[in-house]
N, CA and C of each residue as an Amber inpcrd file, in Angstrom:
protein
   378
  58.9790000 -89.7990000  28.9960000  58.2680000 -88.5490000  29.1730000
  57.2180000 -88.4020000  28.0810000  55.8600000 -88.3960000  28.7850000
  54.8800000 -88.3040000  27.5010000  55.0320000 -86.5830000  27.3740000
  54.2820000 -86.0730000  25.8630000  55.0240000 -84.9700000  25.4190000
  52.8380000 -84.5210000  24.7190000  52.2380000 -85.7390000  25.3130000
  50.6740000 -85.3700000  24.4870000  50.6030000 -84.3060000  25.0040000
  49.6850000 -83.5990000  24.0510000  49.3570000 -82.1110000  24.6250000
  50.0470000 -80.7800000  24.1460000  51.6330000 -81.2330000  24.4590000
  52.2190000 -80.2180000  24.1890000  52.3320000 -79.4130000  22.6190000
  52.6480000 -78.3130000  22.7390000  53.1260000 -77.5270000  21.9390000
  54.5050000 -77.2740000  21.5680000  54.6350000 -76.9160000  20.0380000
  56.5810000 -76.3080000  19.9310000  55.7120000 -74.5650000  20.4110000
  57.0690000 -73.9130000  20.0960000  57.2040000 -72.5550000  20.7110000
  56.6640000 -71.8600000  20.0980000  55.8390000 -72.2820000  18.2000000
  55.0500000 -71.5500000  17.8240000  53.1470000 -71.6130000  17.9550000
  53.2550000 -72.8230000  18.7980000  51.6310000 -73.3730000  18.8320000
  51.5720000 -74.3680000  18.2530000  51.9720000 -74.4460000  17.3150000
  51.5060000 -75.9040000  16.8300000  51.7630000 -77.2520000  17.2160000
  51.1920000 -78.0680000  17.1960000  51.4870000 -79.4830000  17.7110000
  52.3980000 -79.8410000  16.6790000  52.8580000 -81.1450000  18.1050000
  54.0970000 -81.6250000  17.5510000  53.1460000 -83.2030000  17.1670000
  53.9640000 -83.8860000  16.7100000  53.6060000 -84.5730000  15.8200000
  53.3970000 -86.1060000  16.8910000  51.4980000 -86.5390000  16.6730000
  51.2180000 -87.5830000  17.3290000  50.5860000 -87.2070000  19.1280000
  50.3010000 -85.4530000  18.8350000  49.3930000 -85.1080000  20.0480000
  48.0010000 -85.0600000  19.5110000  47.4080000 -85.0860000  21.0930000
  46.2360000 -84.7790000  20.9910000  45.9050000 -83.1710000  20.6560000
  44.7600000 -82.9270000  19.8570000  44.4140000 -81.5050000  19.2800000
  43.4230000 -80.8070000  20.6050000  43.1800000 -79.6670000  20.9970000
  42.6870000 -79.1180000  21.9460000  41.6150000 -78.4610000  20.5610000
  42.2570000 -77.5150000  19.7120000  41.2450000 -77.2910000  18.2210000
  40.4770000 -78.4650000  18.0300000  40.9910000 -79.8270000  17.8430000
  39.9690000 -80.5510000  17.5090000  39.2450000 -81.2510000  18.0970000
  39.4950000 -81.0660000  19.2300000  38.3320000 -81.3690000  20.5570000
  37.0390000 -80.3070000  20.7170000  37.5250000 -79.3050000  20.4500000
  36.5650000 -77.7450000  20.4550000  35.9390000 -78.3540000  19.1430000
  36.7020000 -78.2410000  17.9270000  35.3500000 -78.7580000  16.6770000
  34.7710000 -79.4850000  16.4710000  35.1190000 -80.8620000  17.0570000
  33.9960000 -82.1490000  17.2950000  33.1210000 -81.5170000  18.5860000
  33.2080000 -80.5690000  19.5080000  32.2280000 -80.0370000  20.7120000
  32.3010000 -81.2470000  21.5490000  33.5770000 -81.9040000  21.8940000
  33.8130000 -82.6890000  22.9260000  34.6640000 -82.6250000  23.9890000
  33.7040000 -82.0070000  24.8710000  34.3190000 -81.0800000  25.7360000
  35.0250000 -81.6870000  27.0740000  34.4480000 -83.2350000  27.0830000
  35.2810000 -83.7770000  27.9370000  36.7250000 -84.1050000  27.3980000
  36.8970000 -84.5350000  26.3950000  38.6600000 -84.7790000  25.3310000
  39.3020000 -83.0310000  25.7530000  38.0160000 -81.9800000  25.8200000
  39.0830000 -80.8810000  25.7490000  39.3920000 -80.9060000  27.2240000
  38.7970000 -80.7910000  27.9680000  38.9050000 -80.4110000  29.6470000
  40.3340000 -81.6580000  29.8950000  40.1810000 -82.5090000  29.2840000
  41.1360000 -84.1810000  29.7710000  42.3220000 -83.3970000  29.1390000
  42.8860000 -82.4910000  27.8640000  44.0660000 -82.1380000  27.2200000
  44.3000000 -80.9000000  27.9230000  43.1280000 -79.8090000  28.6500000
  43.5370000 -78.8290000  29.2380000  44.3290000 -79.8470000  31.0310000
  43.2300000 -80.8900000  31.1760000  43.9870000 -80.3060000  32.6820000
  45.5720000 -81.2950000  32.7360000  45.4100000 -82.3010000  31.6950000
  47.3920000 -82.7730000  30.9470000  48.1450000 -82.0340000  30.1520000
  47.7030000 -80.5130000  29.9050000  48.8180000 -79.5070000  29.7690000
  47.9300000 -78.1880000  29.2810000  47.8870000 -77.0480000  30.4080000
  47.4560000 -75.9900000  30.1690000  47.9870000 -75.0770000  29.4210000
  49.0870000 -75.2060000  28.7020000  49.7610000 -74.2130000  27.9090000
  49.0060000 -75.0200000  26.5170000  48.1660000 -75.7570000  26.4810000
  47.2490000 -76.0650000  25.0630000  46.5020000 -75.2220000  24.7500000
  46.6330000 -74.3920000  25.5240000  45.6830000 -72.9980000  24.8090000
  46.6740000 -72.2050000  23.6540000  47.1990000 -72.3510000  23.8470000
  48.3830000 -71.8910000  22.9570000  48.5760000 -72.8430000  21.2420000
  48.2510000 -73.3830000  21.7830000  47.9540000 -73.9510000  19.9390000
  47.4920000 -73.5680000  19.0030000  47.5490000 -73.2460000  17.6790000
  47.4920000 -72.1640000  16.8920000  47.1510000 -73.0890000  15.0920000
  45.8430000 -72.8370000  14.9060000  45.7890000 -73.4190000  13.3700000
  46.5490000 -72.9080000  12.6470000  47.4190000 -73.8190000  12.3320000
  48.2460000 -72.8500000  10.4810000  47.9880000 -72.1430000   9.7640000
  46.0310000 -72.7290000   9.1120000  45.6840000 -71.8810000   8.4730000
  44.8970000 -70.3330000   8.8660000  44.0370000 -70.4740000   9.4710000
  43.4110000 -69.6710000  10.5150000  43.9100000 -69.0410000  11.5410000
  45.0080000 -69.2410000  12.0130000  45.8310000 -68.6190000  13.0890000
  44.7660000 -68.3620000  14.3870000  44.0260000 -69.4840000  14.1070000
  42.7000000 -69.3580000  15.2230000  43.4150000 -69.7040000  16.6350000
  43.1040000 -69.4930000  18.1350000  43.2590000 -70.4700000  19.1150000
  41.7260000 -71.3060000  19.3770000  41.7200000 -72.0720000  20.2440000
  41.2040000 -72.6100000  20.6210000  39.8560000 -71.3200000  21.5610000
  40.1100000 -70.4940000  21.8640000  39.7900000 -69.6290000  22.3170000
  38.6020000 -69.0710000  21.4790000  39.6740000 -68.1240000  20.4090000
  38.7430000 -67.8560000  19.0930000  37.8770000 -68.5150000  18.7920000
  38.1570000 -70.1780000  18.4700000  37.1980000 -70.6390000  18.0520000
  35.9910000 -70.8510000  18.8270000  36.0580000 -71.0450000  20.3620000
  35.3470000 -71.2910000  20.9220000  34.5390000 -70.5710000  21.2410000
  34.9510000 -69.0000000  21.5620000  34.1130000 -67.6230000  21.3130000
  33.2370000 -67.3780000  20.2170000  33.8970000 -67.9540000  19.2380000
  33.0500000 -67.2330000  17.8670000  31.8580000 -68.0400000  17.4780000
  32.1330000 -69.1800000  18.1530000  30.7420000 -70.3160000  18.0050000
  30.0500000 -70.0060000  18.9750000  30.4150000 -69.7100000  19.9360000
  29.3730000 -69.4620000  20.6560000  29.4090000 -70.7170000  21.8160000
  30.3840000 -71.0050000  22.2010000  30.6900000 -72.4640000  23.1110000
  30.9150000 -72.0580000  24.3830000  30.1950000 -71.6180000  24.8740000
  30.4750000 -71.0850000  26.3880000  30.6710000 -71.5890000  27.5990000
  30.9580000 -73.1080000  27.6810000  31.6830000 -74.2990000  28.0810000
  32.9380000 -74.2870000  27.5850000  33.0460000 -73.9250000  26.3910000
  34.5420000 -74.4610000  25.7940000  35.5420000 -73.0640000  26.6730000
  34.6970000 -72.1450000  26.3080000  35.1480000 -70.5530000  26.8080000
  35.4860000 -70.5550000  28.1720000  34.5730000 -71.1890000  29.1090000
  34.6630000 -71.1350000  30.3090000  36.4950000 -72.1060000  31.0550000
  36.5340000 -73.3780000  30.3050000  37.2340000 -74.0070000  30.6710000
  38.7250000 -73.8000000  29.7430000  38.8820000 -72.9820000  28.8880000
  40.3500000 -72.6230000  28.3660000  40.1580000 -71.4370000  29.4260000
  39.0110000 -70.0900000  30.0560000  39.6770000 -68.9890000  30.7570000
  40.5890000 -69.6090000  32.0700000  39.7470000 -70.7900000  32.4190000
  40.6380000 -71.4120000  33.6430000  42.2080000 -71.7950000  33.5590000
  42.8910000 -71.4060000  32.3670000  43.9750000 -71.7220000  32.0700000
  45.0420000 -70.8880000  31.9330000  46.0790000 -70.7530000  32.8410000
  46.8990000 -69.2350000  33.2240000  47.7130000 -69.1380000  32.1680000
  47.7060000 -70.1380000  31.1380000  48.8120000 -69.9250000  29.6680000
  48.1150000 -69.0770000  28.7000000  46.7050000 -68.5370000  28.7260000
  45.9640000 -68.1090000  27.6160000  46.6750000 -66.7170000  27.5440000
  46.7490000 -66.3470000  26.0250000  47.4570000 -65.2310000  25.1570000
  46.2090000 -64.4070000  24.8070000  46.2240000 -63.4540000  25.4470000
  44.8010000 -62.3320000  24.5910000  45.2570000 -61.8330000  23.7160000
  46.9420000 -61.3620000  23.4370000  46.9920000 -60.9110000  22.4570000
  47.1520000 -61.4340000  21.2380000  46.9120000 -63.0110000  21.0910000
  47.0140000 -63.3920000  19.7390000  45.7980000 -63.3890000  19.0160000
  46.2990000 -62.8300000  17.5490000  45.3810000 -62.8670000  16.4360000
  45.1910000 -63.4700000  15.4250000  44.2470000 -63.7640000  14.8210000
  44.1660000 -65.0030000  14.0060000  44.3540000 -64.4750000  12.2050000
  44.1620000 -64.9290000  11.6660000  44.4770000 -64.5670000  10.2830000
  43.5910000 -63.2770000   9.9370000  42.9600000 -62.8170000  10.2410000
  42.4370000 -61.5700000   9.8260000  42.6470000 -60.7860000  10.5920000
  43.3200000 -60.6650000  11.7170000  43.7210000 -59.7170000  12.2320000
  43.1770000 -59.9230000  13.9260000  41.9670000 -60.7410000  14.5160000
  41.0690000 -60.4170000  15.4080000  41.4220000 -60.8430000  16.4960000
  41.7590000 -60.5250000  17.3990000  41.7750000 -60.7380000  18.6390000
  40.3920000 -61.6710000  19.7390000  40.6830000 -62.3580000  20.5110000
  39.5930000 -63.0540000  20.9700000  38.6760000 -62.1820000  21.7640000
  38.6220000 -61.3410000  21.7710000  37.4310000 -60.2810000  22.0090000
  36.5200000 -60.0720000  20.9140000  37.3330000 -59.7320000  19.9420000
  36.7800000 -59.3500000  18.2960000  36.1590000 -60.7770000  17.9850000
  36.5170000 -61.7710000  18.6730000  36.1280000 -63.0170000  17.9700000
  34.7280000 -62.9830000  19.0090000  34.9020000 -63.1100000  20.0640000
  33.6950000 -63.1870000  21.0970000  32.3660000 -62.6140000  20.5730000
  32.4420000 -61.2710000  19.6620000  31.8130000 -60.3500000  19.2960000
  31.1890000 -60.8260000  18.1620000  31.8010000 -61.6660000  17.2510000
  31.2630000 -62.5790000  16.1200000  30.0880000 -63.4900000  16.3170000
  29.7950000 -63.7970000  17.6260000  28.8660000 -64.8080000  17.9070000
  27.7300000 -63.8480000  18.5290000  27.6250000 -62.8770000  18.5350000
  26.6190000 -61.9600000  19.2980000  26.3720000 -62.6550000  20.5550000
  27.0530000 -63.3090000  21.4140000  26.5230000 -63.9840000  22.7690000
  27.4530000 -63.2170000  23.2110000  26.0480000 -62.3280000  24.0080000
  26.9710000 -61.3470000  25.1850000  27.2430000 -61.7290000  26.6460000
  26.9670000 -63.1520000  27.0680000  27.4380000 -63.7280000  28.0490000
  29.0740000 -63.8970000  27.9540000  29.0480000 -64.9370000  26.4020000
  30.4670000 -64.7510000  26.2260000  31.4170000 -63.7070000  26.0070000
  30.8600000 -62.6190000  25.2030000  31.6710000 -61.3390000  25.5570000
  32.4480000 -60.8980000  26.8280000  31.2610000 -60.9190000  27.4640000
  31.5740000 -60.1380000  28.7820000  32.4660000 -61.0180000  29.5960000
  32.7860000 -62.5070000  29.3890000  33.5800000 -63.4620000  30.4780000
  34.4610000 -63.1700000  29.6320000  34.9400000 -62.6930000  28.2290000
  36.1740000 -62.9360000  27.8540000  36.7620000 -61.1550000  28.4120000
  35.7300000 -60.6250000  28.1900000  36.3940000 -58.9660000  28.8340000
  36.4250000 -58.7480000  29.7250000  36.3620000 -59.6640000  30.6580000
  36.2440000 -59.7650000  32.1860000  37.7410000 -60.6130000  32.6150000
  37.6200000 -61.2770000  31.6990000  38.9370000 -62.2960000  31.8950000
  40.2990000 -61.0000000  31.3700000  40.0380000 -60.3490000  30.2860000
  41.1200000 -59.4180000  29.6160000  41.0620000 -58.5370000  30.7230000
  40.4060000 -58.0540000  31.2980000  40.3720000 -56.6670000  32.3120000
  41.4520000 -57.1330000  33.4570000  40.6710000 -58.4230000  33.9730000
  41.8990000 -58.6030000  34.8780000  43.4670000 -58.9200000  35.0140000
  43.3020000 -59.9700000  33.5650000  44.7220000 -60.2910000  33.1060000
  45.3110000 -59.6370000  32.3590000  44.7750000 -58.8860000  31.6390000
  45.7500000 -57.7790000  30.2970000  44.7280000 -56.7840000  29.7490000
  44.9610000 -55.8420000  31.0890000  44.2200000 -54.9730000  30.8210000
  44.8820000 -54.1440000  29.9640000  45.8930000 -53.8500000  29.7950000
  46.8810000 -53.1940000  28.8130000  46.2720000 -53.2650000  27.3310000
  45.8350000 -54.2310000  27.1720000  45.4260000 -55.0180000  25.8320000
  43.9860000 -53.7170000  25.4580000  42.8970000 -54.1170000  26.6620000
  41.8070000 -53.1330000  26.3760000  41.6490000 -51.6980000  25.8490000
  42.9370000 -51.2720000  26.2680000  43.5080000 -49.9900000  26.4920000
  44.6300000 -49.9520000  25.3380000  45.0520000 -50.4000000  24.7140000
  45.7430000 -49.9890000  23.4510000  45.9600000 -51.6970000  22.6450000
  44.7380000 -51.9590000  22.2830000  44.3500000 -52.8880000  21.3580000
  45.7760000 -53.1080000  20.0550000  46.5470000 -54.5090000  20.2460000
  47.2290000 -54.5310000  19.5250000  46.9070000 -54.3900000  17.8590000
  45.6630000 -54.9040000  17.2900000  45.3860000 -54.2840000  16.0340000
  45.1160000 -52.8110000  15.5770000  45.3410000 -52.1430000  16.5860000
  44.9630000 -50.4870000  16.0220000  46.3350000 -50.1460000  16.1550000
  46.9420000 -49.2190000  15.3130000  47.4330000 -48.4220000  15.0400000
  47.5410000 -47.0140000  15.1920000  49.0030000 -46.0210000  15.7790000
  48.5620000 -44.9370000  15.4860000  48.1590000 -44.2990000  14.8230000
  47.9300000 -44.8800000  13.4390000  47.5220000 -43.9590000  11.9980000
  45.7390000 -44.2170000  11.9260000  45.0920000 -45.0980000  12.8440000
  43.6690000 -45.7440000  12.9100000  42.9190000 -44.7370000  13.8600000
């Protein structure tokens, strides 16, 4: 049983996979599309340090290929946040590309709209 691709239960790769993060940071988008469509729960992979996804990162650069082909993936988490707190909306918003904005709030509206509507980083005291 090959195991490339996969994730443990916190995101991170297990040891001797292929990176979906480091397919997005070299901008080689065929290695990423080849690890999304041999395991779609690779969206779920999570930098240690950055607590980035693949998502984040791809939003915040401004990769709207990379963006397009992790939304095609029914494992993606809107509500995870990366080390400062941001959600991949908040990250989308970092790159001022309002194409990408709007496909990632388009993607949240339909799948977790809950999310739009009581944003896990706010607080009742905010």
């Amino acid at each position: 049983m090959s195991v490339q691709g996969a994730t443990n239960r916190k995101g991170s790769l297990l040891e001797g996979q292929r990176s979906l993060l480091r397919a997005i940071r070299l901008e080689d988008l065929d290695q990423a599309q080849s690890i999304l469509g041999e395991n779609p729960d690779s969206v779920l992979e999570i930098d240690p340090t950055t607590r980035e996804t693949g998502l984040h990162v791809s939003a915040k650069n401004a990769l709207g290929e990379f963006v397009d082909a992790i939304l095609e993936s029914p494992s993606v988490d809107f509500s995870l946040q990366d080390a400062r707190g941001y959600d991949v909306l908040q990250s989308a918003m970092e790159s001022l590309d309002q194409t990408i904005v709007q496909k990632i709030h388009s993607a949240m509206s339909e799948r977790a709209p809950h999310l739009l509507n009581n944003p896990p980083h706010l607080t009742a005291d905010q």
